[in-house]
PDB file with SEQRES, HELIX, SHEET and CRYST1 records, atoms N, CA, C and O in Angstrom:
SEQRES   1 A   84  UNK UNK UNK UNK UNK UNK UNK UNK UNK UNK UNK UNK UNK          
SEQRES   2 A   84  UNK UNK UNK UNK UNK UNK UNK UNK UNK UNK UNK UNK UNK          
SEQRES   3 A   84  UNK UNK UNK UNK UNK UNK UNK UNK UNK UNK UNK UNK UNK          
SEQRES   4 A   84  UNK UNK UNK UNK UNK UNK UNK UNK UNK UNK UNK UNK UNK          
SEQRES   5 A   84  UNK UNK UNK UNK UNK UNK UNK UNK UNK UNK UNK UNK UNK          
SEQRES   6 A   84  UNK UNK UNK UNK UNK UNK UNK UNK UNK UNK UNK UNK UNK          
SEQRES   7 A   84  UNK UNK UNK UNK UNK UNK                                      
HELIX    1 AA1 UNK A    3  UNK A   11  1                                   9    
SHEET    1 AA1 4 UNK A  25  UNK A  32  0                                        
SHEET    2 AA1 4 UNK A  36  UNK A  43 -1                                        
SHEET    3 AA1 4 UNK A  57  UNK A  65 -1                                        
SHEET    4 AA1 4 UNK A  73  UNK A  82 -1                                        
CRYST1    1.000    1.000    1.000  90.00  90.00  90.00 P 1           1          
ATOM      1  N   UNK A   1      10.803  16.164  11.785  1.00  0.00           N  
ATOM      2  CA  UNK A   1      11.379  17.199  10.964  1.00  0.00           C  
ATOM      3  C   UNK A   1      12.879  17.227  11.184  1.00  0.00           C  
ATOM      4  O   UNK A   1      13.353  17.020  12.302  1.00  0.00           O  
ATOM      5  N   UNK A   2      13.698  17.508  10.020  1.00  0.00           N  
ATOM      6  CA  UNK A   2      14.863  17.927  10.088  1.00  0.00           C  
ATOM      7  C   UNK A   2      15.294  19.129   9.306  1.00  0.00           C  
ATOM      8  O   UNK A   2      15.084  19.378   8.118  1.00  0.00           O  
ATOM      9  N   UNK A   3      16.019  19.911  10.319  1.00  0.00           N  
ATOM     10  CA  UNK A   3      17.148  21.138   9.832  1.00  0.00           C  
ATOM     11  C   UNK A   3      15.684  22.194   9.738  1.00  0.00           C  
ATOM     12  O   UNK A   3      14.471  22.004   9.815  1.00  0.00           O  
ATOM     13  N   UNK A   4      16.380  23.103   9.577  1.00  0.00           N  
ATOM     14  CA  UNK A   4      15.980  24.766   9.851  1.00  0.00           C  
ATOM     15  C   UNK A   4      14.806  24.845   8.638  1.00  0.00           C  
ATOM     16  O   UNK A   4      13.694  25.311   8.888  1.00  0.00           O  
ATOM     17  N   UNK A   5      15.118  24.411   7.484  1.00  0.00           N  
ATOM     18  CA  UNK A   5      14.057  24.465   6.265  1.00  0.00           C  
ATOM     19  C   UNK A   5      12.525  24.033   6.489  1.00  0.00           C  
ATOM     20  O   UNK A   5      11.487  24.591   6.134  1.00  0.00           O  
ATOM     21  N   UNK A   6      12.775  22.694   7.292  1.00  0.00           N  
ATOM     22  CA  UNK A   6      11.718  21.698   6.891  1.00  0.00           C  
ATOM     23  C   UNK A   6      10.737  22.414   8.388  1.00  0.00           C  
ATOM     24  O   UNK A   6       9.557  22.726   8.228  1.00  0.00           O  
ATOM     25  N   UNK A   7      11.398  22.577   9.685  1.00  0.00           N  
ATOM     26  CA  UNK A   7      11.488  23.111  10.832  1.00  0.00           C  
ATOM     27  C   UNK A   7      10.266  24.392  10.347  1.00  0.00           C  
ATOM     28  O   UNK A   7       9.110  24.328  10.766  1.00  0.00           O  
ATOM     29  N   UNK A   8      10.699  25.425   9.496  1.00  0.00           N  
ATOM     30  CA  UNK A   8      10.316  26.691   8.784  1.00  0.00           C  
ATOM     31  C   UNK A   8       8.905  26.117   8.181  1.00  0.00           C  
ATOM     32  O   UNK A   8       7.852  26.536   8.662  1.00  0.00           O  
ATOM     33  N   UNK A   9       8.898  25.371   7.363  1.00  0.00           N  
ATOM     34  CA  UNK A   9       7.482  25.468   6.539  1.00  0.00           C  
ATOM     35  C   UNK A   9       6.691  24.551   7.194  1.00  0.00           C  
ATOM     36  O   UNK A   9       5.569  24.410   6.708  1.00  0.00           O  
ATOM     37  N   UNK A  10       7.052  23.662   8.490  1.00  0.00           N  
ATOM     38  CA  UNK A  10       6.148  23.301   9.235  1.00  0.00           C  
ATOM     39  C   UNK A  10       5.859  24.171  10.173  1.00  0.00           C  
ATOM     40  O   UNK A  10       4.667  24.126  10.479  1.00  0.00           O  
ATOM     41  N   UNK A  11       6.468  24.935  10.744  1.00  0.00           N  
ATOM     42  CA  UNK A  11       5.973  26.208  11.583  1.00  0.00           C  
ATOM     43  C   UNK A  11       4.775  27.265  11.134  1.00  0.00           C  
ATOM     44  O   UNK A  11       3.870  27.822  11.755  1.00  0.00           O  
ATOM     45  N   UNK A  12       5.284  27.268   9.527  1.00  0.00           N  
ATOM     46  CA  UNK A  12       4.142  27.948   8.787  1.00  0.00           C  
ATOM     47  C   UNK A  12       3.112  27.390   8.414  1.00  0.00           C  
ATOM     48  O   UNK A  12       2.318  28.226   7.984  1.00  0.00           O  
ATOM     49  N   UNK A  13       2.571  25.929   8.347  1.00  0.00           N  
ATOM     50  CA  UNK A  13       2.032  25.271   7.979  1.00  0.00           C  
ATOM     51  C   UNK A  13       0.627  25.258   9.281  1.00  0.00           C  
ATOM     52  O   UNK A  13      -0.550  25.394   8.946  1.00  0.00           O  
ATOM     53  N   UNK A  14       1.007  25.097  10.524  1.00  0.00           N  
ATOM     54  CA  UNK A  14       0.518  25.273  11.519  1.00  0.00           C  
ATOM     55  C   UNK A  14      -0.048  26.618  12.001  1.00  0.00           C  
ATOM     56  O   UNK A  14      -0.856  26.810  12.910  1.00  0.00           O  
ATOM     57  N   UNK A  15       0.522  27.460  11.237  1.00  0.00           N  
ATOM     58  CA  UNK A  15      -0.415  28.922  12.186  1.00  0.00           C  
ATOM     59  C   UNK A  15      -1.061  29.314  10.611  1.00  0.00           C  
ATOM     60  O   UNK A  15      -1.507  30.461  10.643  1.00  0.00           O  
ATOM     61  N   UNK A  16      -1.204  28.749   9.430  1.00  0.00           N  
ATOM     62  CA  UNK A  16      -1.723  29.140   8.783  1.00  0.00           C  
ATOM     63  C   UNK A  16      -3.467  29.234   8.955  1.00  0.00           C  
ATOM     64  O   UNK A  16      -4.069  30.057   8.265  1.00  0.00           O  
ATOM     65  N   UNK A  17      -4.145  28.430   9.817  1.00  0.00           N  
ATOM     66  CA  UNK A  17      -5.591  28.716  10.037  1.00  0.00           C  
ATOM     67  C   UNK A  17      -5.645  28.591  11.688  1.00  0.00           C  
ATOM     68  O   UNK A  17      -6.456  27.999  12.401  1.00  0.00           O  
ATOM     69  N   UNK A  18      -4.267  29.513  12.083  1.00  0.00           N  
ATOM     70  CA  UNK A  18      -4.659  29.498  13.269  1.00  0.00           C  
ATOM     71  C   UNK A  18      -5.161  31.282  14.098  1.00  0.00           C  
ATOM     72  O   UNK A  18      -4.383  32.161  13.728  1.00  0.00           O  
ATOM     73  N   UNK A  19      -5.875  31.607  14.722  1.00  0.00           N  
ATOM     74  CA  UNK A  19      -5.992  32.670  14.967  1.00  0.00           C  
ATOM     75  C   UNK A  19      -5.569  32.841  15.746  1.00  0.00           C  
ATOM     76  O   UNK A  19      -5.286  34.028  15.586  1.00  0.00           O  
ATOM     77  N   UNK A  20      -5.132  32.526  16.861  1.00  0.00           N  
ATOM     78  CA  UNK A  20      -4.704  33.159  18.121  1.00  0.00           C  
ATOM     79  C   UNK A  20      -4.229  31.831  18.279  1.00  0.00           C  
ATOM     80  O   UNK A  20      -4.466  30.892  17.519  1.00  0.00           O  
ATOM     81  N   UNK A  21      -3.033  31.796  20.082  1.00  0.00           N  
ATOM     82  CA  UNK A  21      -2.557  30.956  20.641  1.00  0.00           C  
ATOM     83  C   UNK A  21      -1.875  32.006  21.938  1.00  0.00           C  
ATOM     84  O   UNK A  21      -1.479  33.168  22.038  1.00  0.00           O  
ATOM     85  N   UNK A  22      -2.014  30.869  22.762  1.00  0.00           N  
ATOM     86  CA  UNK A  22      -1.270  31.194  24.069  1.00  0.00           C  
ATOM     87  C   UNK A  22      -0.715  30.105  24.299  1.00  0.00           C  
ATOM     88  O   UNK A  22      -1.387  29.104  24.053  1.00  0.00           O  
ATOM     89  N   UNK A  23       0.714  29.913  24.853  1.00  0.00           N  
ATOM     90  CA  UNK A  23       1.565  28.703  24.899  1.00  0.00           C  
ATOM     91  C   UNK A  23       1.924  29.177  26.612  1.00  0.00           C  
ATOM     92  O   UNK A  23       1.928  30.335  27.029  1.00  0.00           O  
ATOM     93  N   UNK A  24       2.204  27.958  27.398  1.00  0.00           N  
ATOM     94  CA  UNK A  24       2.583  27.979  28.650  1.00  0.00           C  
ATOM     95  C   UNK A  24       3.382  27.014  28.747  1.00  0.00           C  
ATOM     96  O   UNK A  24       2.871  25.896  28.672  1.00  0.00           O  
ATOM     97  N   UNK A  25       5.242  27.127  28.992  1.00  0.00           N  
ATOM     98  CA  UNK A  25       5.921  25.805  29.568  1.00  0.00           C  
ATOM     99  C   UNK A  25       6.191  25.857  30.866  1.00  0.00           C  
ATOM    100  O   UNK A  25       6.268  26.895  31.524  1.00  0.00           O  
ATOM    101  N   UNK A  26       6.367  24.564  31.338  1.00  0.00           N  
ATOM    102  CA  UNK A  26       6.429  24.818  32.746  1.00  0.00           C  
ATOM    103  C   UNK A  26       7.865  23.146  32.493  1.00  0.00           C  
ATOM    104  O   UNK A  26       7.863  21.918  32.407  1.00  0.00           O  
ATOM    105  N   UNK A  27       8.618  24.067  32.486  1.00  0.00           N  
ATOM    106  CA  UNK A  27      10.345  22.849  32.514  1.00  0.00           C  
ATOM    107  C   UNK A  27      10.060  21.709  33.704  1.00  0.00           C  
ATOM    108  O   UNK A  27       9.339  21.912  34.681  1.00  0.00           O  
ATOM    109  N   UNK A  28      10.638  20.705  33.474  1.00  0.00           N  
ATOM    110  CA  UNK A  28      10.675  19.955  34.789  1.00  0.00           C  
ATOM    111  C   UNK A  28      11.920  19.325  34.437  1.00  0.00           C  
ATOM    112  O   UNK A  28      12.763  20.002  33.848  1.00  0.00           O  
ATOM    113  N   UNK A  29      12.179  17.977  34.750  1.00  0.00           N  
ATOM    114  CA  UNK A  29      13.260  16.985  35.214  1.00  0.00           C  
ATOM    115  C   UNK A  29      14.298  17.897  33.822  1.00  0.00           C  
ATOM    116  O   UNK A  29      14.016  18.179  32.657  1.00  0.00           O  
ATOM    117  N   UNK A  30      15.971  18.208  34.957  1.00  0.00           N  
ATOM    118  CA  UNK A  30      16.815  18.271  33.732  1.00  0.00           C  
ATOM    119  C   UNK A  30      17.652  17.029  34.228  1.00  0.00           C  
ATOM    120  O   UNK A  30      17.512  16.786  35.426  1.00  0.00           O  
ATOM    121  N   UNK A  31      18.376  16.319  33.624  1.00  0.00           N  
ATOM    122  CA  UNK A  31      19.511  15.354  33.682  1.00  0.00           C  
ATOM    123  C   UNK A  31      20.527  15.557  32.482  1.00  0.00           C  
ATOM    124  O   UNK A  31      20.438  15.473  31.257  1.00  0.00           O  
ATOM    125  N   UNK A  32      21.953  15.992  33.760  1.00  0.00           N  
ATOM    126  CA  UNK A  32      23.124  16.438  32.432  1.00  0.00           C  
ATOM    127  C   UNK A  32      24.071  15.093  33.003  1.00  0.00           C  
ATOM    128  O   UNK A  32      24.150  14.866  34.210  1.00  0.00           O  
ATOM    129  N   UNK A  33      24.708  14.321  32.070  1.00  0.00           N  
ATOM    130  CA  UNK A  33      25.559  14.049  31.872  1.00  0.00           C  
ATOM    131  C   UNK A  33      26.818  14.110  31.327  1.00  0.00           C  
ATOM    132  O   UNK A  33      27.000  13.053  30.722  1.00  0.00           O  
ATOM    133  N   UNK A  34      27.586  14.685  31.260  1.00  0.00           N  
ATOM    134  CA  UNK A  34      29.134  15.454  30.568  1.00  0.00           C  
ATOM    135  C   UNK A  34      28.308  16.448  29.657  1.00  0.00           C  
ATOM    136  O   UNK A  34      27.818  17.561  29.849  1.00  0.00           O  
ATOM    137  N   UNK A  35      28.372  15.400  28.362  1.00  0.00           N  
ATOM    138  CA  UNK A  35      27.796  16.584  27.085  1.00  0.00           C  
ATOM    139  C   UNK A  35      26.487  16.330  26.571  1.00  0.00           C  
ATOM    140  O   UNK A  35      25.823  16.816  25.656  1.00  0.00           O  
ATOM    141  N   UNK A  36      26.293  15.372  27.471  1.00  0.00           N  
ATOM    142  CA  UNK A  36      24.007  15.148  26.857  1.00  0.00           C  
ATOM    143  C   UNK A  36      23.198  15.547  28.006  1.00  0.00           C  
ATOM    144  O   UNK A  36      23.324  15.941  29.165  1.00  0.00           O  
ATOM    145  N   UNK A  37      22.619  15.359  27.441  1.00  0.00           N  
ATOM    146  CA  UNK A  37      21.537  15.815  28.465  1.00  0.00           C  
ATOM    147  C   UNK A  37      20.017  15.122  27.997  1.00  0.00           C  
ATOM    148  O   UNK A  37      19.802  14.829  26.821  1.00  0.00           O  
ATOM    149  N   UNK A  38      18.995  14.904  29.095  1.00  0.00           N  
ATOM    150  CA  UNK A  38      17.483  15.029  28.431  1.00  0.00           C  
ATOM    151  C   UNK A  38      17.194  16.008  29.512  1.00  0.00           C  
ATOM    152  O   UNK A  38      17.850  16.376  30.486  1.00  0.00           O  
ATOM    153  N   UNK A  39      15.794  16.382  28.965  1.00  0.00           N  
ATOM    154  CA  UNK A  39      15.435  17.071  29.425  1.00  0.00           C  
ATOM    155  C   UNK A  39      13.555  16.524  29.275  1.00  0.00           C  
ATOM    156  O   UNK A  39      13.322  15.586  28.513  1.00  0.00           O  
ATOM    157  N   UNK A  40      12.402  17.169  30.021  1.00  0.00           N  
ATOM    158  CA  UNK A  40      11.296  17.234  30.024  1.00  0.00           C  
ATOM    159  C   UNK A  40      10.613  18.144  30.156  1.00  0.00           C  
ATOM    160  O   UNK A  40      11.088  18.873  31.026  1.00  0.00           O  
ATOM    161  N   UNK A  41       9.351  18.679  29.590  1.00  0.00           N  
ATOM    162  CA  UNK A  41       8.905  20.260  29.674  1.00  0.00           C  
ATOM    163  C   UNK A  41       7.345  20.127  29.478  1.00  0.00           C  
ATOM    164  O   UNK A  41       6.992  19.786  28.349  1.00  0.00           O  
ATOM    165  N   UNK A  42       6.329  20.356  30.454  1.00  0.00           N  
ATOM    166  CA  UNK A  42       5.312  20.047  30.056  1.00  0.00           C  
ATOM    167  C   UNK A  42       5.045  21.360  29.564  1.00  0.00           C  
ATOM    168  O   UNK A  42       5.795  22.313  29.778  1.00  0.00           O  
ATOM    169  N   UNK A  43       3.540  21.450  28.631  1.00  0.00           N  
ATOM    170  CA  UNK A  43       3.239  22.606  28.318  1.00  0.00           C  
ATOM    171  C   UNK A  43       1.568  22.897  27.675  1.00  0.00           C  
ATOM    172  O   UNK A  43       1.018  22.147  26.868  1.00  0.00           O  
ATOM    173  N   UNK A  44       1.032  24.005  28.184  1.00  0.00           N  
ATOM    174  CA  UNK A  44      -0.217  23.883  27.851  1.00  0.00           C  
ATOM    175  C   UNK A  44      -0.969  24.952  26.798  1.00  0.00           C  
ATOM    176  O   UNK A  44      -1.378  26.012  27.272  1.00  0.00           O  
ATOM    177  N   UNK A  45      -1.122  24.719  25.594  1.00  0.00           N  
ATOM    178  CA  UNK A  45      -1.810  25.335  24.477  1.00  0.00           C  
ATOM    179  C   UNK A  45      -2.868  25.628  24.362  1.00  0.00           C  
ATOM    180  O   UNK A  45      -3.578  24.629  24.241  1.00  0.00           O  
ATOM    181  N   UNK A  46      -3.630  26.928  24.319  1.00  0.00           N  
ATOM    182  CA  UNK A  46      -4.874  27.109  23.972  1.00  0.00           C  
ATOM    183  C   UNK A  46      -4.938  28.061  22.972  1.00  0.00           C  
ATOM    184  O   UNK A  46      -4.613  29.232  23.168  1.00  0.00           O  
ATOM    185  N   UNK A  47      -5.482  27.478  21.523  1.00  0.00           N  
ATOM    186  CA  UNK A  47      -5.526  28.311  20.625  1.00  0.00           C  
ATOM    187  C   UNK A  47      -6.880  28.064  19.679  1.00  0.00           C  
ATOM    188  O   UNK A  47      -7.594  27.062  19.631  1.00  0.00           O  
ATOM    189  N   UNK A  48      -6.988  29.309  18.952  1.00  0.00           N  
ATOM    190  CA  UNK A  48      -8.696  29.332  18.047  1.00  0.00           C  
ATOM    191  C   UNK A  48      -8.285  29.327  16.935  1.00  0.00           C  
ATOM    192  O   UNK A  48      -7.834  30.339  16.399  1.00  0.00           O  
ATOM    193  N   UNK A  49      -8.378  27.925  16.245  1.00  0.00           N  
ATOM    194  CA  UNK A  49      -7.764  27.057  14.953  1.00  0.00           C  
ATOM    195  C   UNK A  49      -9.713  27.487  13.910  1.00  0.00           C  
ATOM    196  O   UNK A  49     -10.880  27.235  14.211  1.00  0.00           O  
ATOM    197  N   UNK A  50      -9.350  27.879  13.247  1.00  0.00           N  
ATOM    198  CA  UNK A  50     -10.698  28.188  12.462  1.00  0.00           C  
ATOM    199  C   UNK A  50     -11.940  28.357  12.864  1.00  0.00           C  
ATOM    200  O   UNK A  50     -12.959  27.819  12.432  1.00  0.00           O  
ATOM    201  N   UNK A  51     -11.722  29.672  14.305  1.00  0.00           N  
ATOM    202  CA  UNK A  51     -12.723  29.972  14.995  1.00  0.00           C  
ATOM    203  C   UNK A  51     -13.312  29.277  15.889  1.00  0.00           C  
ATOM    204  O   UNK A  51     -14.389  29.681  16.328  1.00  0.00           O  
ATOM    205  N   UNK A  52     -12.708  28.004  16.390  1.00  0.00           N  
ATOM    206  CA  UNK A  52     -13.004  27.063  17.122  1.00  0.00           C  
ATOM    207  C   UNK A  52     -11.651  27.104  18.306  1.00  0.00           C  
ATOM    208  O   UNK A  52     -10.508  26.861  17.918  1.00  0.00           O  
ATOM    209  N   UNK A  53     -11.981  27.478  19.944  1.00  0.00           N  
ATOM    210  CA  UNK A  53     -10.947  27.360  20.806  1.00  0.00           C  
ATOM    211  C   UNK A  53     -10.507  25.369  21.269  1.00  0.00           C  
ATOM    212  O   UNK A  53     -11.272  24.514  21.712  1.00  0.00           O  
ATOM    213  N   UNK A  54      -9.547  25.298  21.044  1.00  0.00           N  
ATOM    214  CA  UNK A  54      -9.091  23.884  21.209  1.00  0.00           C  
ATOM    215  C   UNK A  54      -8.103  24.278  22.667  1.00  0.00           C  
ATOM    216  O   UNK A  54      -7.512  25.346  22.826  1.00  0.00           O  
ATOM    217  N   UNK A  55      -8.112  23.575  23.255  1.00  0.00           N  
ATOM    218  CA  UNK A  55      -6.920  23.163  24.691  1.00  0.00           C  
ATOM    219  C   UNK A  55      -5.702  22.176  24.305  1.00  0.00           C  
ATOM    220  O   UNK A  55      -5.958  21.480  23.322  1.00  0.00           O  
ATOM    221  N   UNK A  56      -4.762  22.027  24.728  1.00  0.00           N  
ATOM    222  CA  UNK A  56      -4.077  20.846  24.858  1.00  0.00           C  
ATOM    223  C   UNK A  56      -3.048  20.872  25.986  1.00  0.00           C  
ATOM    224  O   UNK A  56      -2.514  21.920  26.349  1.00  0.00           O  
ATOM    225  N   UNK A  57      -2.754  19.508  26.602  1.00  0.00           N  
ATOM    226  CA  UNK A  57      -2.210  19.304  27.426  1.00  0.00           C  
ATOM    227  C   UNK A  57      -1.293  18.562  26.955  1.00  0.00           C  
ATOM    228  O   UNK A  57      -1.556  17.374  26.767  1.00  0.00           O  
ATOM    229  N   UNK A  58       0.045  19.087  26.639  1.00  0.00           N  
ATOM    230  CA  UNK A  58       1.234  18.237  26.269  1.00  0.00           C  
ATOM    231  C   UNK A  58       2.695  18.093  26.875  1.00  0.00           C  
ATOM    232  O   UNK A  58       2.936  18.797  27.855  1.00  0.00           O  
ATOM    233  N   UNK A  59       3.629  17.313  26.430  1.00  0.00           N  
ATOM    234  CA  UNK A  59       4.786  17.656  26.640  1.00  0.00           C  
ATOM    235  C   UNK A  59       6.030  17.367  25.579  1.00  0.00           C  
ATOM    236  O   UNK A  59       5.974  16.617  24.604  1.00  0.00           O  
ATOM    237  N   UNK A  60       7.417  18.325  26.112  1.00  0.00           N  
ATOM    238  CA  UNK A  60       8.470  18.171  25.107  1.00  0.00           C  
ATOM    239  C   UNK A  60       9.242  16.840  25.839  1.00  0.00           C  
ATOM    240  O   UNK A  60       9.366  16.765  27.062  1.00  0.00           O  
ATOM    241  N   UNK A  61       9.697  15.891  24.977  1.00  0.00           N  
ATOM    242  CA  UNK A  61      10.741  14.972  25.818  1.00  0.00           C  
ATOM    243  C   UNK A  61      11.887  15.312  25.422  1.00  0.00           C  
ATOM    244  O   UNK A  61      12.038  14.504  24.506  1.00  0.00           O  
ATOM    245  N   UNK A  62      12.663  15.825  25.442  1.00  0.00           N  
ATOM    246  CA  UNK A  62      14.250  16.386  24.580  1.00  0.00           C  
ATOM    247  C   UNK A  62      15.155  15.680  25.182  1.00  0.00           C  
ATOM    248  O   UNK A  62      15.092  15.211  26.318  1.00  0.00           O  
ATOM    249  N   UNK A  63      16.540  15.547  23.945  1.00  0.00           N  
ATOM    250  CA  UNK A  63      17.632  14.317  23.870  1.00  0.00           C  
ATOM    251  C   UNK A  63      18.536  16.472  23.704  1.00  0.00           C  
ATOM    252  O   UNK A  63      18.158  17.344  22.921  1.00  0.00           O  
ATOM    253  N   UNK A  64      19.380  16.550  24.478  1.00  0.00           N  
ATOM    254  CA  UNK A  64      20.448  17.504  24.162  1.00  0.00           C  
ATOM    255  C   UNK A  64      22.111  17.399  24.020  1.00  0.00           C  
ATOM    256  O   UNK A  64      22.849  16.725  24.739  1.00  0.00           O  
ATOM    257  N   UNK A  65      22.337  17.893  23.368  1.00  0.00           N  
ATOM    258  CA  UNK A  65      24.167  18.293  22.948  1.00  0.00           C  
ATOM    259  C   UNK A  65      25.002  18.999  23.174  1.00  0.00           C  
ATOM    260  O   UNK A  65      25.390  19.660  22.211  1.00  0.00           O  
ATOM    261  N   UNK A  66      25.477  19.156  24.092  1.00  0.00           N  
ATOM    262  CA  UNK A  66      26.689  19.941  24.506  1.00  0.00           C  
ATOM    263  C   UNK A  66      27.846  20.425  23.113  1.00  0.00           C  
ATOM    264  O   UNK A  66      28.691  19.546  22.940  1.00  0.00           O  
ATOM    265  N   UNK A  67      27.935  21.141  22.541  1.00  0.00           N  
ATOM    266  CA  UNK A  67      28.403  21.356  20.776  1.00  0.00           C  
ATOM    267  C   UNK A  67      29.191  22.724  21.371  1.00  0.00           C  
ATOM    268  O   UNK A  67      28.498  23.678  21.726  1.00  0.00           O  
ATOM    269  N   UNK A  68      30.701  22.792  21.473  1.00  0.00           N  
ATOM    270  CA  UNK A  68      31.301  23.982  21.516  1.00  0.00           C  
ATOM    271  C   UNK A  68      30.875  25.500  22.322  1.00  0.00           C  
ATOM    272  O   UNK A  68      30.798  26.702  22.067  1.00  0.00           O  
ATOM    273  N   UNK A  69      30.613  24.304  23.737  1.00  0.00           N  
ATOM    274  CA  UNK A  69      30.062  25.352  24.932  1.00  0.00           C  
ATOM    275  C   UNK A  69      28.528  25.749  24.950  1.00  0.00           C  
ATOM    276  O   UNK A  69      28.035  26.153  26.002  1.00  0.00           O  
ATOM    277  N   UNK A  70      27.586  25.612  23.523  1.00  0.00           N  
ATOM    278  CA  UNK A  70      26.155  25.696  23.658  1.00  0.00           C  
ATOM    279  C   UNK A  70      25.281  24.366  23.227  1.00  0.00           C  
ATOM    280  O   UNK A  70      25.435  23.622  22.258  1.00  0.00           O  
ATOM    281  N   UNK A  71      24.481  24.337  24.103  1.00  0.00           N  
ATOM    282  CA  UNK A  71      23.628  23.443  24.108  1.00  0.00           C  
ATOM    283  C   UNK A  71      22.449  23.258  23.232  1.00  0.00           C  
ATOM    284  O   UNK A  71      21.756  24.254  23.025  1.00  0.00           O  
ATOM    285  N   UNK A  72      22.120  22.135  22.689  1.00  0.00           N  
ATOM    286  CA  UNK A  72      21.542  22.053  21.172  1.00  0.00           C  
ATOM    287  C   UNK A  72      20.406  20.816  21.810  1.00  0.00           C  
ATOM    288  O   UNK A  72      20.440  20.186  22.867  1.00  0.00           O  
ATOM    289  N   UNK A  73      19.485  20.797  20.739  1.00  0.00           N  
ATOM    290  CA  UNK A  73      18.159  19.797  20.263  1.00  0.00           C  
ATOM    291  C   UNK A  73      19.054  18.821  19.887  1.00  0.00           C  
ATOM    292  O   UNK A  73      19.874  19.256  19.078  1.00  0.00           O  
ATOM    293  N   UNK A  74      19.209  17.591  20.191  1.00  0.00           N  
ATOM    294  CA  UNK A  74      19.653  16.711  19.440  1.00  0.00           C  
ATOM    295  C   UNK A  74      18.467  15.793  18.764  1.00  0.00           C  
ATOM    296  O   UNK A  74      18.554  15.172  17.704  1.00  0.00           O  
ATOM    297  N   UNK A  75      17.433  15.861  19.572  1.00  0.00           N  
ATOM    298  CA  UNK A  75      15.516  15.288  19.054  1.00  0.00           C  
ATOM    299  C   UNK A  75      14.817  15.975  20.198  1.00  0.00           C  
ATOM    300  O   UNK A  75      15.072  16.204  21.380  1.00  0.00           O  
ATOM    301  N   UNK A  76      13.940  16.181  19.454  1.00  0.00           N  
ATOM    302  CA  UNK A  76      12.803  16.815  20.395  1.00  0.00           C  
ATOM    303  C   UNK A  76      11.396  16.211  19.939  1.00  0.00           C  
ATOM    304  O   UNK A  76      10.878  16.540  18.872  1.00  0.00           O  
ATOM    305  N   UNK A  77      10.655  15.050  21.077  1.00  0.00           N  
ATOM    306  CA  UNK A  77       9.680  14.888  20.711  1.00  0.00           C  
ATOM    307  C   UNK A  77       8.681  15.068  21.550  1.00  0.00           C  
ATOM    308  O   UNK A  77       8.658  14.759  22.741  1.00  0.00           O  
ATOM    309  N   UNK A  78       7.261  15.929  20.474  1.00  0.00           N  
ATOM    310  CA  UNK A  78       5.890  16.515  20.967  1.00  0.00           C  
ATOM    311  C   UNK A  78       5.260  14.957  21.457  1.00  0.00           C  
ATOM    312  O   UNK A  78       5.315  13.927  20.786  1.00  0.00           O  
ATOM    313  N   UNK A  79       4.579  15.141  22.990  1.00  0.00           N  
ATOM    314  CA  UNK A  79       3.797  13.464  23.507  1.00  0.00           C  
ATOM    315  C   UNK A  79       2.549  14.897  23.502  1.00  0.00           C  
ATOM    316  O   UNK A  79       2.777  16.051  23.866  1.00  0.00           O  
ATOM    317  N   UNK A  80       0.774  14.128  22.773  1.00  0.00           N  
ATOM    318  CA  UNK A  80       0.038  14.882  23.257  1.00  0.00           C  
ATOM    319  C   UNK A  80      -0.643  14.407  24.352  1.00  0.00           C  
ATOM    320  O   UNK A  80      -1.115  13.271  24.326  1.00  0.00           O  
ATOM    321  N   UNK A  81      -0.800  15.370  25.648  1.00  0.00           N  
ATOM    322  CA  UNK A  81      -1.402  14.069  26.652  1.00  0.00           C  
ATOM    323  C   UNK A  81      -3.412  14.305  26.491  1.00  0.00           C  
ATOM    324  O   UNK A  81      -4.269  13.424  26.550  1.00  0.00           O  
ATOM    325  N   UNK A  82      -3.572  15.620  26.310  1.00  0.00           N  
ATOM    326  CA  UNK A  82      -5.009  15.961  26.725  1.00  0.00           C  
ATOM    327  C   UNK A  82      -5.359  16.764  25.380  1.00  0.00           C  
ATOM    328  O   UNK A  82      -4.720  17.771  25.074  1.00  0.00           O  
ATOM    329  N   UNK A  83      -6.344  16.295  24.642  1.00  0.00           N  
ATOM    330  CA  UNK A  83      -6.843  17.422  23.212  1.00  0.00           C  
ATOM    331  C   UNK A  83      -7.953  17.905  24.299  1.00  0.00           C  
ATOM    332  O   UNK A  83      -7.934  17.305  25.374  1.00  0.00           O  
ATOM    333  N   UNK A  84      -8.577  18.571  24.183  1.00  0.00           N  
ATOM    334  CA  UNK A  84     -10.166  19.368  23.995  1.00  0.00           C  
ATOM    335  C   UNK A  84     -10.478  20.214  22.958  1.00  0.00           C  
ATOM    336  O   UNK A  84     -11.595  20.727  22.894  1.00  0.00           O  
TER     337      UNK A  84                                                      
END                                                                             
């Protein structure tokens, strides 16, 4: 996805048959270099997608930007490690 639009109707796209969710991150490795950065964030989802509870065990891998003192997404990509 790119920019705030596309970002928006995939956000909505996803909780549209979802009933509930609980999200848990747990941050790990940061590495800054001047103005980038990555970063890693595992995180664990349990939500009831059309009355059915699903698990997942995933993580964020993020590329970041140092942009006029605040720090930005430059890519952020979802790895899924565990469905149930």
């Amino acid at each position: 996805m790119r920019g705030h639009d596309e970002l928006g109707r995939t956000w909505d796209d996803l909780f549209t048959d979802m009933d509930a969710m609980i999200f848990f991150a747990m941050p790990g490795a940061i590495q800054v270099a001047g103005d980038t950065a990555t970063a890693r964030c595992h995180v664990r989802e349990i939500a009831r997608i059309g009355g059915k509870v699903m698990k997942f065990a995933a993580r964020y891998d993020d590329d970041l930007v140092r942009h006029d003192g605040r720090w930005r997404f430059a890519r952020r990509t979802y790895v899924m490690n565990i469905a149930e």
